[in-house]
MARDREN-348682 format. One record per atom (N, C-alpha, C): residue in three letters; y, x negated, z. Coordinates in steps of 0.05 Angstrom, whole numbers, plus 32768, in hexadecimal, padded with zeros to 4 digits. Layout:
BEGIN
ALAYXZ...
//
This chain:
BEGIN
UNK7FE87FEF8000UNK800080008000UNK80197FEE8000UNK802B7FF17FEBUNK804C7FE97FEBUNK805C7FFC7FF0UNK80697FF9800BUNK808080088008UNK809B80018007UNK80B2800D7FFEUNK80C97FF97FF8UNK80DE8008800CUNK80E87FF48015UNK80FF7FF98033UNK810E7FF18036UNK81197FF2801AUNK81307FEB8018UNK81458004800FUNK81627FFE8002UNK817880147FFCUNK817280177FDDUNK816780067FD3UNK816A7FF67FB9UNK815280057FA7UNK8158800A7F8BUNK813680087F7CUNK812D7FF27F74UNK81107FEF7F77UNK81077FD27F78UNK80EC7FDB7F66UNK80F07FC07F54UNK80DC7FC17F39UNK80CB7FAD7F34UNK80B37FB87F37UNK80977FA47F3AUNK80907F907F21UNK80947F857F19UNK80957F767F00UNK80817F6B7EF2UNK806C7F657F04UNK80547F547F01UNK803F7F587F1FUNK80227F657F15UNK800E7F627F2EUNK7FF87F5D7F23UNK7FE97F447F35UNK7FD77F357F2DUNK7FC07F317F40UNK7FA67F2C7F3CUNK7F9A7F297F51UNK7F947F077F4EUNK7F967EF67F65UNK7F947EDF7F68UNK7F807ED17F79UNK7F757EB67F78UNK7F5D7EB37F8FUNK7F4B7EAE7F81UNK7F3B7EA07F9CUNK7F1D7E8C7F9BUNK7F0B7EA47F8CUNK7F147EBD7F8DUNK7F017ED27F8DUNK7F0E7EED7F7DUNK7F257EE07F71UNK7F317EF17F65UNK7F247F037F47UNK7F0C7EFC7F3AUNK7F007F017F2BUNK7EE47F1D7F33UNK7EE77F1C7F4AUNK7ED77F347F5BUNK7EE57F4A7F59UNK7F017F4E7F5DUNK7F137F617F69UNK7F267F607F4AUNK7F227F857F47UNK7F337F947F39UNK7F407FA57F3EUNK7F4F7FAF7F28UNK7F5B7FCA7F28UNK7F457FE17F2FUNK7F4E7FEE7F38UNK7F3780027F36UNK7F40801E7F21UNK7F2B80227F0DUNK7F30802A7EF4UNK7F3880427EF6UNK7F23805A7F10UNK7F3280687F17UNK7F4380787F1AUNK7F58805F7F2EUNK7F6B80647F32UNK7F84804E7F2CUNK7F8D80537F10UNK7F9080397F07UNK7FB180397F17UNK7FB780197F06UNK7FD580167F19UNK7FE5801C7F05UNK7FFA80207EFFUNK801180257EF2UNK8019800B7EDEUNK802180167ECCUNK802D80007EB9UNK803D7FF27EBEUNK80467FD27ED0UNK80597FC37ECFUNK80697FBD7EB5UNK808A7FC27EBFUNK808D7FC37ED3UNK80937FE27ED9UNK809D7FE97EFEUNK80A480037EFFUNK80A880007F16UNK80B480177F20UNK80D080157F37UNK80C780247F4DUNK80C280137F64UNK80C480207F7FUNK80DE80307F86UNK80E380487F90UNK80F080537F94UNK80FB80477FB8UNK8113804B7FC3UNK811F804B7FDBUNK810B80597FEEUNK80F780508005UNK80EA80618013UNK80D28069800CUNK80CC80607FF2UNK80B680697FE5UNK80A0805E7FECUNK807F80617FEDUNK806780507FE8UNK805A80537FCFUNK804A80427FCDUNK803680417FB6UNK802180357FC5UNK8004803D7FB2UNK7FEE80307FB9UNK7FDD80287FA5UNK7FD480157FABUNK7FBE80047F94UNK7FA57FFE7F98UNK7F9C800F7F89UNK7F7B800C7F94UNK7F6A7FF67F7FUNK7F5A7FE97F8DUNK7F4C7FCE7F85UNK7F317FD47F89UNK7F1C7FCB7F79UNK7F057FC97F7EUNK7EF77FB17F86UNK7EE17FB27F8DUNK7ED27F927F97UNK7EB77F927F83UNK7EAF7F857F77UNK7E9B7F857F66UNK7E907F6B7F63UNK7E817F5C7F7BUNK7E707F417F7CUNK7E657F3D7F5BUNK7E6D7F247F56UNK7E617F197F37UNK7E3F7F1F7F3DUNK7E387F227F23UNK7E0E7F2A7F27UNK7E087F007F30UNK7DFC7F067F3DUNK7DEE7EE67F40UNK7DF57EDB7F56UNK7E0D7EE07F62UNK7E247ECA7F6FUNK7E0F7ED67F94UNK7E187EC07F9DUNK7E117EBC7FAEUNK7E207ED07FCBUNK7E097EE17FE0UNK7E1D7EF07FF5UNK7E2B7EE47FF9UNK7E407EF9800AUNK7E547EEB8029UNK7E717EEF8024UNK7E7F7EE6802CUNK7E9E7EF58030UNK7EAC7EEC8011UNK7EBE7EFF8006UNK7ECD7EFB7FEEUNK7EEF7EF97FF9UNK7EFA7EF17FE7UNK7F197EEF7FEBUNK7F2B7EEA7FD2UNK7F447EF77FD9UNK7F5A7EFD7FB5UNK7F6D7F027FC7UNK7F837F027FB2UNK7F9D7F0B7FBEUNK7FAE7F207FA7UNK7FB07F387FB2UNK7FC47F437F97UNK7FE17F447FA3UNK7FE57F2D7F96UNK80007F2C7F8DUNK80157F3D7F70UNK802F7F427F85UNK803F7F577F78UNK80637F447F75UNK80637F467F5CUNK80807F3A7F5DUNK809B7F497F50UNK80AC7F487F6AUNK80BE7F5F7F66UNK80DC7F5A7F56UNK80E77F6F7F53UNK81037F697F3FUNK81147F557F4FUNK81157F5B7F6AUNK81297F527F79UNK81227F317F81UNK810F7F2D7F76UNK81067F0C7F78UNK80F57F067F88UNK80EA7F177F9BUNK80DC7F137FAFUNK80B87F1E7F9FUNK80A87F137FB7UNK80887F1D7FADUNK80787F257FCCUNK80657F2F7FBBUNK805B7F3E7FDBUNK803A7F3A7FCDUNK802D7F2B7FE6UNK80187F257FE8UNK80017F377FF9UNK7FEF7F457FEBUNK7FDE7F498002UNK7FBC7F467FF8UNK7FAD7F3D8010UNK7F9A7F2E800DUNK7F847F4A8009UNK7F6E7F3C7FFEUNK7F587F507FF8UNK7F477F3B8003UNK7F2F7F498010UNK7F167F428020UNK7F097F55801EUNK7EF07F4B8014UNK7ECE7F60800AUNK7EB67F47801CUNK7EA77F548017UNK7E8B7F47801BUNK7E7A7F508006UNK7E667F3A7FF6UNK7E507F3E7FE2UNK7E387F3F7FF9UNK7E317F4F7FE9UNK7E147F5D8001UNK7DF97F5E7FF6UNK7DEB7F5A7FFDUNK7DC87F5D7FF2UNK7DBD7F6B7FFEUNK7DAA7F777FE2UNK7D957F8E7FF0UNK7D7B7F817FEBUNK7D6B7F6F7FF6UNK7D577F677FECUNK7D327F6D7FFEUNK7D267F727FEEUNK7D0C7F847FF4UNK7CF97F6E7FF7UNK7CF07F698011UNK7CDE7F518018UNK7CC27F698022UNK7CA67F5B8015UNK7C927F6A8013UNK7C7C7F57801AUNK7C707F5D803AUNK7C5E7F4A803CUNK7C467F60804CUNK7C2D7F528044UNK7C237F388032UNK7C297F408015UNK7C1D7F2E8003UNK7C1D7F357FE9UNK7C0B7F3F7FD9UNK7BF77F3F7FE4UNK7BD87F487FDEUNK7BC97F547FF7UNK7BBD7F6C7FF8UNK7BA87F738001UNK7B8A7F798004UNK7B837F7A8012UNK7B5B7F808011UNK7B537F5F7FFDUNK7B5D7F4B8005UNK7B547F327FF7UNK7B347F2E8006UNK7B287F297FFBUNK7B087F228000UNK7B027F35801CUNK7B047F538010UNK7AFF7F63802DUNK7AE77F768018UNK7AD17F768029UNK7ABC7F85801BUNK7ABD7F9B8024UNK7AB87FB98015UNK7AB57FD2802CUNK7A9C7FE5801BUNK7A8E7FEF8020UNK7A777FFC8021UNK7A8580148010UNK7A78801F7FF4UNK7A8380427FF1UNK7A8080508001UNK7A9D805C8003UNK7A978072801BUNK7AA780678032UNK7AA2804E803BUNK7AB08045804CUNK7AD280408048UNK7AE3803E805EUNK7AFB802E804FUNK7B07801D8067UNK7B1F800C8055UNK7B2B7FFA8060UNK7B4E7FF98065UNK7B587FFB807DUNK7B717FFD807CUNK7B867FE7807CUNK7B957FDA8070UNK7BAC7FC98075UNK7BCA7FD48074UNK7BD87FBC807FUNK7BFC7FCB8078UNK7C057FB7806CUNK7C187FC2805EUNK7C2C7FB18054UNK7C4E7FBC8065UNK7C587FA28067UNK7C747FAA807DUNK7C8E7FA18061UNK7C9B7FAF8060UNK7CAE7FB6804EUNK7CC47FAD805EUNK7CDD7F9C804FUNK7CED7F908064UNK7D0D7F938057UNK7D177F938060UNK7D327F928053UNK7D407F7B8059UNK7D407F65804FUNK7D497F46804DUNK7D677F42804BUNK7D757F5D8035UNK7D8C7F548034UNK7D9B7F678041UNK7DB97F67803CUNK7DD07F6E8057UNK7DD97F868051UNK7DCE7F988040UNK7DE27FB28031UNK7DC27FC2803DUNK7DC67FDE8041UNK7DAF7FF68047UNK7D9D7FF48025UNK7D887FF8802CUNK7D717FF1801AUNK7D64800E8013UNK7D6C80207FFDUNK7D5780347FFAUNK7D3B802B7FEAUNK7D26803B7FF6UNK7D0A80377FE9UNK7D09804C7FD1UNK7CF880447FBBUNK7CF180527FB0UNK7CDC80657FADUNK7CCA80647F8FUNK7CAA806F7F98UNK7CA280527F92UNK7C8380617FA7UNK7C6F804D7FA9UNK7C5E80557F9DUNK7C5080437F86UNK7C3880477F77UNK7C20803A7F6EUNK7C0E80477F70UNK7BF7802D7F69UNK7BED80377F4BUNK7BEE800E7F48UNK7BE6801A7F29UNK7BC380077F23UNK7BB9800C7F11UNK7BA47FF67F09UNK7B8D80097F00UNK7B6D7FFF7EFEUNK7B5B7FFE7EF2UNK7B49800A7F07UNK7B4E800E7F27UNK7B4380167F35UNK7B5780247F4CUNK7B7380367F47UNK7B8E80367F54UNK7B81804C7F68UNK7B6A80647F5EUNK7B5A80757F71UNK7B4B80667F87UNK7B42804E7F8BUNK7B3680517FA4UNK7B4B80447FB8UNK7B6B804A7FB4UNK7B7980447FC5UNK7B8D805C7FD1UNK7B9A805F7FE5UNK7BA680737FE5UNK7BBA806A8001UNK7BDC80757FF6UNK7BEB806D8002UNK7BEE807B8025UNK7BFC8070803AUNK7C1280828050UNK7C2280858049UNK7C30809A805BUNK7C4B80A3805AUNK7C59808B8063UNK7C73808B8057UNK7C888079805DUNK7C978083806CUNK7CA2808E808BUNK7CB3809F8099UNK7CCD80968090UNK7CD380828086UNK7CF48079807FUNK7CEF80738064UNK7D0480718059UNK7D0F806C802FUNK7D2580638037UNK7D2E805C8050UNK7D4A80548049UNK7D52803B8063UNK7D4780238063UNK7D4D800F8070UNK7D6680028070UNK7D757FFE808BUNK7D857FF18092UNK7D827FCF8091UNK7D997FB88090UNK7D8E7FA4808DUNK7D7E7F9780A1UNK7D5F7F8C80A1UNK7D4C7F8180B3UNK7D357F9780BDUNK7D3F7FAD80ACUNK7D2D7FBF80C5UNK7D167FB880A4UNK7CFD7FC180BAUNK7CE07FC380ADUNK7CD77FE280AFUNK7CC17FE58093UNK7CB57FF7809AUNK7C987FF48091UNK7C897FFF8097UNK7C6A7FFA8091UNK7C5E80128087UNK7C558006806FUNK7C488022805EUNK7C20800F8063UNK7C178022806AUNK7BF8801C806DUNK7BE6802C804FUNK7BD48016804AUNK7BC880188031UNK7BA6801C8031UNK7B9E802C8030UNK7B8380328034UNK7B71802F801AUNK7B6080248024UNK7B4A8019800AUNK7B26802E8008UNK7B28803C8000UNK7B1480497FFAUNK7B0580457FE6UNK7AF280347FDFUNK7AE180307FC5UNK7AD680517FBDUNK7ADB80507FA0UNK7AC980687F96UNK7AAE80617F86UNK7AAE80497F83UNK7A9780437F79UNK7A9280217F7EUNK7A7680157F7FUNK7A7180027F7FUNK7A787FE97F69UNK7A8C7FD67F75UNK7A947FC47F65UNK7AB07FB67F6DUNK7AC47FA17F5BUNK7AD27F967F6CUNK7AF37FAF7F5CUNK7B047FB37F72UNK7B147FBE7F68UNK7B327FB37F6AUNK7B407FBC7F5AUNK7B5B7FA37F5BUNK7B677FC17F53UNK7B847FB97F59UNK7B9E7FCC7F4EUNK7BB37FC17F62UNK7BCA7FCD7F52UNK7BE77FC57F57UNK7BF37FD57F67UNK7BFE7FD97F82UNK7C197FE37F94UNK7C307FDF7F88UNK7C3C7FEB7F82UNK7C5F7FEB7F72UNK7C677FF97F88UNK7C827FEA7F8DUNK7C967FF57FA5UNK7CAB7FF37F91UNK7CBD800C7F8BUNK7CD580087F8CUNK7CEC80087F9EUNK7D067FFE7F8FUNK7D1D80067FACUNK7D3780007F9DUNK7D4D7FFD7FA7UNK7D657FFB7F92UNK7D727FDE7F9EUNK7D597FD27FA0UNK7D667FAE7FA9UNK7D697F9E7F8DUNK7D757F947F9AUNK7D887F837F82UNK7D6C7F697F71UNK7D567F687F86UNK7D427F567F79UNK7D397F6A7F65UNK7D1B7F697F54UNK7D097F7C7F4CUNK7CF57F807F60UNK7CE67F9D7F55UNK7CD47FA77F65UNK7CC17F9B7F6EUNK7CB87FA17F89UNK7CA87F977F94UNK7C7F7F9B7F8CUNK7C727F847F8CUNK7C5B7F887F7FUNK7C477F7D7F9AUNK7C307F8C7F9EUNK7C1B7F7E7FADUNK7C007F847FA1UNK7BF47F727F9AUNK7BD77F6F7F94UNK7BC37F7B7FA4UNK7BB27F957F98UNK7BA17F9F7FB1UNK7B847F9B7FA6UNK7B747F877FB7UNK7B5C7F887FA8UNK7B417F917FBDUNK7B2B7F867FBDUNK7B1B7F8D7FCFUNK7B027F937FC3UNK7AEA7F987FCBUNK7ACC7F957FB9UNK7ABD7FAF7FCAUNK7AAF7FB97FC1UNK7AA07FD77FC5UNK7A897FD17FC1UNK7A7D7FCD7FDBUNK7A597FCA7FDFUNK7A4B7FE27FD4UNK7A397FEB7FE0UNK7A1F7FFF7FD9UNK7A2B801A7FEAUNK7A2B80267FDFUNK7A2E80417FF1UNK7A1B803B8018UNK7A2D803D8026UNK7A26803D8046UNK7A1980518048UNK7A04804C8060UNK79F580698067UNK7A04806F8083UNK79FC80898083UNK7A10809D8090UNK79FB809680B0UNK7A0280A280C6UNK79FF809D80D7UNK79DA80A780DDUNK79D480BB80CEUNK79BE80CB80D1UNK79A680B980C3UNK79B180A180AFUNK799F809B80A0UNK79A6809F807FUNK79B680B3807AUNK79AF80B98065UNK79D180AC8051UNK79CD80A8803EUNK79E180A48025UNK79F780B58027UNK7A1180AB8026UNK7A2C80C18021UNK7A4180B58030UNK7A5480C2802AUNK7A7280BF8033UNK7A6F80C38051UNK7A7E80AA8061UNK7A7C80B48075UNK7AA080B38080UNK7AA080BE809AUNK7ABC80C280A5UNK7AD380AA80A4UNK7AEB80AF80A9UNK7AFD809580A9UNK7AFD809180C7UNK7AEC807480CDUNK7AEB806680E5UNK7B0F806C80F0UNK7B0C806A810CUNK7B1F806D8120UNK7B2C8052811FUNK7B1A803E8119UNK7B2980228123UNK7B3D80258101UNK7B458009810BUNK7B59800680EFUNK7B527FED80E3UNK7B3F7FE980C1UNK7B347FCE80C0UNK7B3C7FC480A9UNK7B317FA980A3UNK7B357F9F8089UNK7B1E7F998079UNK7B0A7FA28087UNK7AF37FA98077UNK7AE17F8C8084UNK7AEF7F74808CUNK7AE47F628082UNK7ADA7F5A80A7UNK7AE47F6980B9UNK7AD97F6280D2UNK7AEE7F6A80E6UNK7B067F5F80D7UNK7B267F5D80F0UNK7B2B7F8280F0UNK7B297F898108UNK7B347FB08107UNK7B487FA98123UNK7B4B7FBD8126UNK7B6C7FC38131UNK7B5E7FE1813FUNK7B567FEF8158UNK7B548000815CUNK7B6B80168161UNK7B63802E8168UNK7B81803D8171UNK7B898039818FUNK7BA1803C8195UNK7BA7803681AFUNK7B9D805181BCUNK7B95804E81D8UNK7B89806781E7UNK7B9080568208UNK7BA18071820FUNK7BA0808C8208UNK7BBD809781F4UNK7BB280A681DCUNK7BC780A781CCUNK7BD580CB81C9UNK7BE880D681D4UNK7BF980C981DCUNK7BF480B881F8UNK7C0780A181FAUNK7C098096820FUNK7C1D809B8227UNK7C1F808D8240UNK7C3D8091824CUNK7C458085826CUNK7C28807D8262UNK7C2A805A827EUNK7C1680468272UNK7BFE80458279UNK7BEF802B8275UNK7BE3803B8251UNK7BE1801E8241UNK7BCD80288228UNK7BC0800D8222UNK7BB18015820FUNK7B9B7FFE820AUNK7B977FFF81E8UNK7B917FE281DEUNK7B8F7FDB81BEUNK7B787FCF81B9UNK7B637FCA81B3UNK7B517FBD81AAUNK7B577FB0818DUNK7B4E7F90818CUNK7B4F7F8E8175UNK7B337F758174UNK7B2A7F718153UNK7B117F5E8154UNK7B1A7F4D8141UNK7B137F358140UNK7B167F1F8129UNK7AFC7F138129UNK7AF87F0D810FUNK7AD47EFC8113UNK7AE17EE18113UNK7AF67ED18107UNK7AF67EB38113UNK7B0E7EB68125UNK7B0C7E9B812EUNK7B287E8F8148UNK7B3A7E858131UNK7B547E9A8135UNK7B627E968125UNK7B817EA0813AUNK7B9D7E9D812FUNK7BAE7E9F8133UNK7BB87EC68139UNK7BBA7ECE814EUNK7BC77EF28154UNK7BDE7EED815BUNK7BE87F08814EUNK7C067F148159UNK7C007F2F815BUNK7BFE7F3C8174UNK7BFA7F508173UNK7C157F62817DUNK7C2C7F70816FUNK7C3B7F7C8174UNK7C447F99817AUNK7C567FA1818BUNK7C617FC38186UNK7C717FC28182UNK7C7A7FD3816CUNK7C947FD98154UNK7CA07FF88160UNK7CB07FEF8158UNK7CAE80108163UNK7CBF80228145UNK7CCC80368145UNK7CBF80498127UNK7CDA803D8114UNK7CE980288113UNK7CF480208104UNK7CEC80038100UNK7CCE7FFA8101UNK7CC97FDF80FFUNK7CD97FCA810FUNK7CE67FCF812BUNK7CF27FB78135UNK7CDF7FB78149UNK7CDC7FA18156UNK7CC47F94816BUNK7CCA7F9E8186UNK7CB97FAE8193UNK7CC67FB481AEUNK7CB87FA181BCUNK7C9C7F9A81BCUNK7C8B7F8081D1UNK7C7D7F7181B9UNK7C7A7F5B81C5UNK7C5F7F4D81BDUNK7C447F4D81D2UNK7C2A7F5A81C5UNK7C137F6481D6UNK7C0A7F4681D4UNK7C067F3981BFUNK7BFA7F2281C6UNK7BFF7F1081AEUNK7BFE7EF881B0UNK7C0B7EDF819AUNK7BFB7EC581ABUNK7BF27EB2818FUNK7BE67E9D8190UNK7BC37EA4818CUNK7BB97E888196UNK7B967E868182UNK7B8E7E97819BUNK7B787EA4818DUNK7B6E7EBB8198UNK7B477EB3818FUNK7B367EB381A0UNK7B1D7EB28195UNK7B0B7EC08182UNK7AFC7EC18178UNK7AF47ED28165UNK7AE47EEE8179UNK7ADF7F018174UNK7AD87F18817FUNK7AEF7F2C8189UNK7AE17F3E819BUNK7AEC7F5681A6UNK7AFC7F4B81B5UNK7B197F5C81B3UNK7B367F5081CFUNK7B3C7F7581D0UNK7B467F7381EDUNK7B4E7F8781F0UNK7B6F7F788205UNK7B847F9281FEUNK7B9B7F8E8204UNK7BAC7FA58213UNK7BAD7F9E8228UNK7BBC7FB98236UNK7BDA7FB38240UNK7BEA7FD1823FUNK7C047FCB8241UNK7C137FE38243UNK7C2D7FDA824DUNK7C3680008259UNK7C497FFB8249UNK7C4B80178246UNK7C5B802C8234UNK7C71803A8249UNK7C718033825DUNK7C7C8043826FUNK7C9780428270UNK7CA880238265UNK7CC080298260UNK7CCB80318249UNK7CC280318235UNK7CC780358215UNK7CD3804D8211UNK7CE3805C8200UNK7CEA80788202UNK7CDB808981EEUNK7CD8809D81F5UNK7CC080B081EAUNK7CC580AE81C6UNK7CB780AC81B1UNK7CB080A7819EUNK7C9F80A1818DUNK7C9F809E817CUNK7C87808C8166UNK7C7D806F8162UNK7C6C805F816CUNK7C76803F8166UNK7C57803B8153UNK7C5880238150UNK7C3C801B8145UNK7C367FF88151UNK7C1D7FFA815BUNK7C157FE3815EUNK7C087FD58145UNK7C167FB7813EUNK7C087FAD8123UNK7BFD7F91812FUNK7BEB7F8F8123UNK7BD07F6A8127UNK7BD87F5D810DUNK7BE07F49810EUNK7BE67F3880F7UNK7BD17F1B8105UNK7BB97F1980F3UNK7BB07F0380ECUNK7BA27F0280D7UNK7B9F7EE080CEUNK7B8F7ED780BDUNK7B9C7EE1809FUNK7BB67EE480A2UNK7BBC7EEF808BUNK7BBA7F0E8087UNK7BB97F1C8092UNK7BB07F348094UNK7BC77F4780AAUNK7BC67F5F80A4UNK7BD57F6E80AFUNK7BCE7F8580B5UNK7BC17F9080D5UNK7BB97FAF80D2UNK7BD27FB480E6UNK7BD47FDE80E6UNK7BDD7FE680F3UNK7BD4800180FFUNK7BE28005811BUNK7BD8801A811FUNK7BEF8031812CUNK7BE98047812CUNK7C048056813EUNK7C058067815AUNK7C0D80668168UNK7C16806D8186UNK7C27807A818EUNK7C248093819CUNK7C3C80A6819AUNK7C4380A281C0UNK7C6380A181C2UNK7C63809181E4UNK7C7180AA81EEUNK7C6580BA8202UNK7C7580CB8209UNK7C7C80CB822A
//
């Protein structure tokens, strides 16, 4: 905004934008500015609206220009412009799933993938789709959020159901409106002999309670679920390998760590109160060996 305060009419002659960063910042088309030159009136304001538009490529973080205005009366009036270039960038880990995880037809296998928002601007998600040569024996979760703030996570879980005996591969496509391209994860995994059912006999049997990767490592459910003082996690690994066993709570930020560091191969069980947390949704997730299960816990 220029206003003129003086007795006098005063005539703008020349306005320019100047600066380390003056190539970011325009007119804004808009609302464009008036044809120099032209005359402030006695008492009068005007306003000039500018846009910010980070070059494609250039690197985040603070911008700076100056629009400068030079007047009839010989004088100039400076005022500074400050933006920030922002990123929306879609970090997607792991990159592959069900890698050398065998599961029986009929049986299945659960993993997650945690969806991240890396850069500094709000991150909408798109659709998620699987594509490939075997995209049926997989099948997605719900995503409770599409619209991540910067750092928050979310975890979409991917279930592997063989429909028939053999090795199966297909593609996860995540979209989102981040400034990288879309996000891709490799889902593969191998389909034994049809499992027999508990009675003896051949067929589809139920989706196990625990949460696995087919290959040995499961993640059980927390019990008692809901919870609202003491609860308990089971989880199994067949080698001595590196755990993080965490609770997220329903926007992917970390409320505890249940357990971290080498852990032996077999059955661990992990108990822990809920008692101060505030009533909600969280999920406990096991990250080892490369691998990622999860599970969910309602804290009331």
């Amino acid at each position: 905004m220029v206003e003129n305060t003086t007795h006098d009419l005063i005539y703008v002659n020349k306005m320019e934008i100047v600066g380390p960063d003056a190539s970011e910042f325009s007119m804004d088309r808009a609302k464009p500015w008036p044809t120099v030159p032209f005359a402030v009136l006695p008492g009068k304001t005007m306003h000039f609206s500018v846009v910010h538009m980070p070059a494609p490529g250039s690197q985040p973080g603070p911008r700076t220009a100056q629009l400068q205005l030079s007047l009839s009366n010989g004088q100039s009036i400076t005022i500074n412009l400050v933006g920030e270039a922002g990123t929306r960038t879609l970090n997607v880990s792991p990159s592959s799933l069900f890698d050398n995880v065998s599961v029986a037809v009929g049986k299945v296998a659960r993993q997650t993938v945690m969806i991240t928002n890396n850069g500094t601007l709000p991150l909408k998600l798109g659709t998620t789709t699987i594509t490939g040569t075997t995209a049926t024996d997989y099948t997605l979760g719900r995503l409770p959020r599409l619209v991540l703030a910067p750092g928050q996570t979310e975890l979409l879980e991917v279930t592997y159901r063989p429909l028939n005996k053999g090795v199966s591969s297909a593609m996860l496509n995540i979209t989102s409106n981040a400034t990288t391209s879309a996000a891709v994860v490799t889902l593969g995994g191998t389909a034994t002999k049809i499992a027999p059912n508990s009675d003896g006999s051949n067929g589809i049997s139920g989706v196990e309670s625990s949460n696995s990767n087919g290959n040995g490592m499961s993640l059980s459910t927390v019990a008692p679920n809901p919870a609202h003082d003491m609860a308990a996690v089971h989880f199994n690994i067949t080698t001595q390998t590196a755990v993080d066993l965490k609770l997220l709570d329903a926007i992917g930020q970390e409320v505890m760590v249940l357990a971290s560091g080498e852990s032996m191969a077999g059955k661990h069980t992990v108990r822990f109160s809920v008692a101060s947390l505030p009533a909600g949704v969280y999920y406990c997730t096991l990250a080892a060996a490369g691998q990622t299960l999860t599970t969910q816990v309602v804290v009331r």
